[in-house]
N, C-alpha and C positions, 0 to 999 in steps of 0.2 A: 721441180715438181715431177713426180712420177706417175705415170698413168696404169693402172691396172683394171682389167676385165673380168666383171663377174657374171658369172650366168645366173640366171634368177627365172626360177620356173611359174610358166603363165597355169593360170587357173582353169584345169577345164569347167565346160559348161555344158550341161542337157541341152538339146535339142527341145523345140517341140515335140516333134514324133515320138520321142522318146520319154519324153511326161506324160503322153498319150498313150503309149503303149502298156509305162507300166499301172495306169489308173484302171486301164481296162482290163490287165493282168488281175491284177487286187479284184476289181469285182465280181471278174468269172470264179476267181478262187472262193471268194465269200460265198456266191448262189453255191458254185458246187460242196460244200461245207455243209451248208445249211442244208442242203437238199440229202445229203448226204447222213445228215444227222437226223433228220425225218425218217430217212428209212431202217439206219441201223441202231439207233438208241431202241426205239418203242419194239422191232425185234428181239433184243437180248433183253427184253424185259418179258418177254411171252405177249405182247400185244399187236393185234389185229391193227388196220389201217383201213377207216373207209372215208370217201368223199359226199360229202351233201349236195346233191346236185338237182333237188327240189324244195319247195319252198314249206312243205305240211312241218318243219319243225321251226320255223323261223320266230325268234325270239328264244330260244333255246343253243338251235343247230343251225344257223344262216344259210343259205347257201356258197359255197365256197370254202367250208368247214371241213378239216380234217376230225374224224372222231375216232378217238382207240378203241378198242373195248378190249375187255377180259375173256376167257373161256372162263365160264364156271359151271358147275352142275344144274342139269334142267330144277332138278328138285329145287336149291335155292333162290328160284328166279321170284321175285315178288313183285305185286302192285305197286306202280311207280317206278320199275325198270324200263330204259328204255333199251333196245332188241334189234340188231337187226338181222333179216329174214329175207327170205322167198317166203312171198302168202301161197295161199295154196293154188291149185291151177284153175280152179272155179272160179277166181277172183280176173282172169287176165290180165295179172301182172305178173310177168317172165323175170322182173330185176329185185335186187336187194333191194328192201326198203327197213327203213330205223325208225320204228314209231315205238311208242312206251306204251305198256302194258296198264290197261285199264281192267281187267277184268281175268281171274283164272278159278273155271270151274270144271271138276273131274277131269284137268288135264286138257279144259279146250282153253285155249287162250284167246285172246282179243285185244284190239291195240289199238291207236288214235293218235293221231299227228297234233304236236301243241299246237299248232294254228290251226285244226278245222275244228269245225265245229261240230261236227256228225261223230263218232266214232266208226270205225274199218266195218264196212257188208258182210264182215267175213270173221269167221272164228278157225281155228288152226291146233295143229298141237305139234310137238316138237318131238321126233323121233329118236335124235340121237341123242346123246351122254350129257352131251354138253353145248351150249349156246353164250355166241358172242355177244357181251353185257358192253354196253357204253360206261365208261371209268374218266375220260376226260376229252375234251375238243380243244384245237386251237384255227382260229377265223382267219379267213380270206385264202391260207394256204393250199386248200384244196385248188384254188385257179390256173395254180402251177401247175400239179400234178391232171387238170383236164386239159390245158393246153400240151403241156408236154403228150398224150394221149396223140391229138394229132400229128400224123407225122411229118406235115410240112411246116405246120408249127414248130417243132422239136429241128428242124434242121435247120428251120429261119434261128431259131433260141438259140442254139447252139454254135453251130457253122458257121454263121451271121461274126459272133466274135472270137472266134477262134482264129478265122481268115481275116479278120482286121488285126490281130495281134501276130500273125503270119506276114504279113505285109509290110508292117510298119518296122519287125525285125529285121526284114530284110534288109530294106529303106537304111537303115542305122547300119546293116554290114557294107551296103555299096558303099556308104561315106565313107567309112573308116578305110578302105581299101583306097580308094581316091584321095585322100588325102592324111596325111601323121597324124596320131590322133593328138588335142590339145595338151595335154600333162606330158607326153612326151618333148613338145619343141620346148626351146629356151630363149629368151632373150637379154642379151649381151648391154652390162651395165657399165658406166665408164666412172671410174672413183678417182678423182684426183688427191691423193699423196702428197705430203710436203716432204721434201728430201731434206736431212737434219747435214747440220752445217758442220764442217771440219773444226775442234779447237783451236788447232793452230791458226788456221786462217783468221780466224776472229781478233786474236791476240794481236795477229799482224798489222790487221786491220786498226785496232786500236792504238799501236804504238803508233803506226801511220800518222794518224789522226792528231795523235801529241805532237809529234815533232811537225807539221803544218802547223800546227797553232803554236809553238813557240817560237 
């Protein structure tokens, strides 16, 4: 019998840490994707970006709502547009707000939140060429973009897994330096052989065998 040695390579395997790392790789890529497509798709379309951050359009515009809108000509703006604006400074409101257009006479306009019940104190008119028209919303994603706003928020959001996937890289380089990595070692198989017999000696063997037996 002859013995011969074969090497036969063992199976590397992940790590925890390293399942963990690339799970949290994947999902920072996703958000950054997706965040990433919020702001450059509705740009190369020509559209505005605002966030709902009060409730007068709710049932309509949630709060948390991203809404686009279009530039279009003041002239084409009609009853049932919804707008959003600076009211005018008689009203003390300093921020944008998105209400839909209830009323427009000689150029004064007037507006009203789906949800209240009164229409705006205030009538307005719109100086320039053109004003941003609401064209579509998409819900909840405005909470990213006011969280992100904060900036200990945005660096807890961010930082937070960027330094967990800095870590846990590293983690996976000390090992590998420490010790070979698995798909490189081998281990050594032992196959036993049967070693094939000489004719002659057989033949020997067998005449052997006649002349004892006769």
């Amino acid at each position: 019998m002859a013995r011969t040695d074969a090497p036969r390579r063992r199976r590397s395997s992940t790590s925890p840490g390293a399942r963990v790392a690339n799970v949290a790789t994947n999902l920072m890529i996703v958000v950054v994707m997706a965040v990433a497509l919020m702001l450059i798709v509705p740009a190369l379309m020509g559209l505005q970006r605002y966030v709902i951050t009060s409730g007068s359009m709710t049932g309509t515009y949630d709060i948390g709502s991203v809404v686009f809108s279009e530039e279009v000509p003041v002239a084409e703006l009609e009853v049932g547009d919804v707008i959003t604006y600076v009211p005018p400074a008689e009203s003390g409101i300093d921020h944008l707000v998105t209400h839909r257009i209830v009323s427009i006479e000689d150029g004064e306009f007037r507006t009203q939140g789906d949800a209240s019940a009164q229409v705006d104190p205030w009538t307005f008119q719109l100086d320039a060429a053109t004003q941003p028209r609401a064209v579509a919303s998409v819900p909840y994603v405005g909470y990213l973009f006011i969280a992100l706003a904060d900036r200990t928020t945005r660096m807890v959001v961010i930082g937070l897994p960027a330094t967990l996937i800095a870590l846990l890289a590293l983690l996976e380089l000390v090992r590998a330096v420490r010790r070979p990595e698995d798909e490189d070692e081998t281990v050594t198989v032992t196959v036993t052989v049967p070693t094939p017999r000489d004719p002659r000696e057989t033949r020997s063997q067998d005449a052997d065998a006649q002349g004892s037996s006769a």
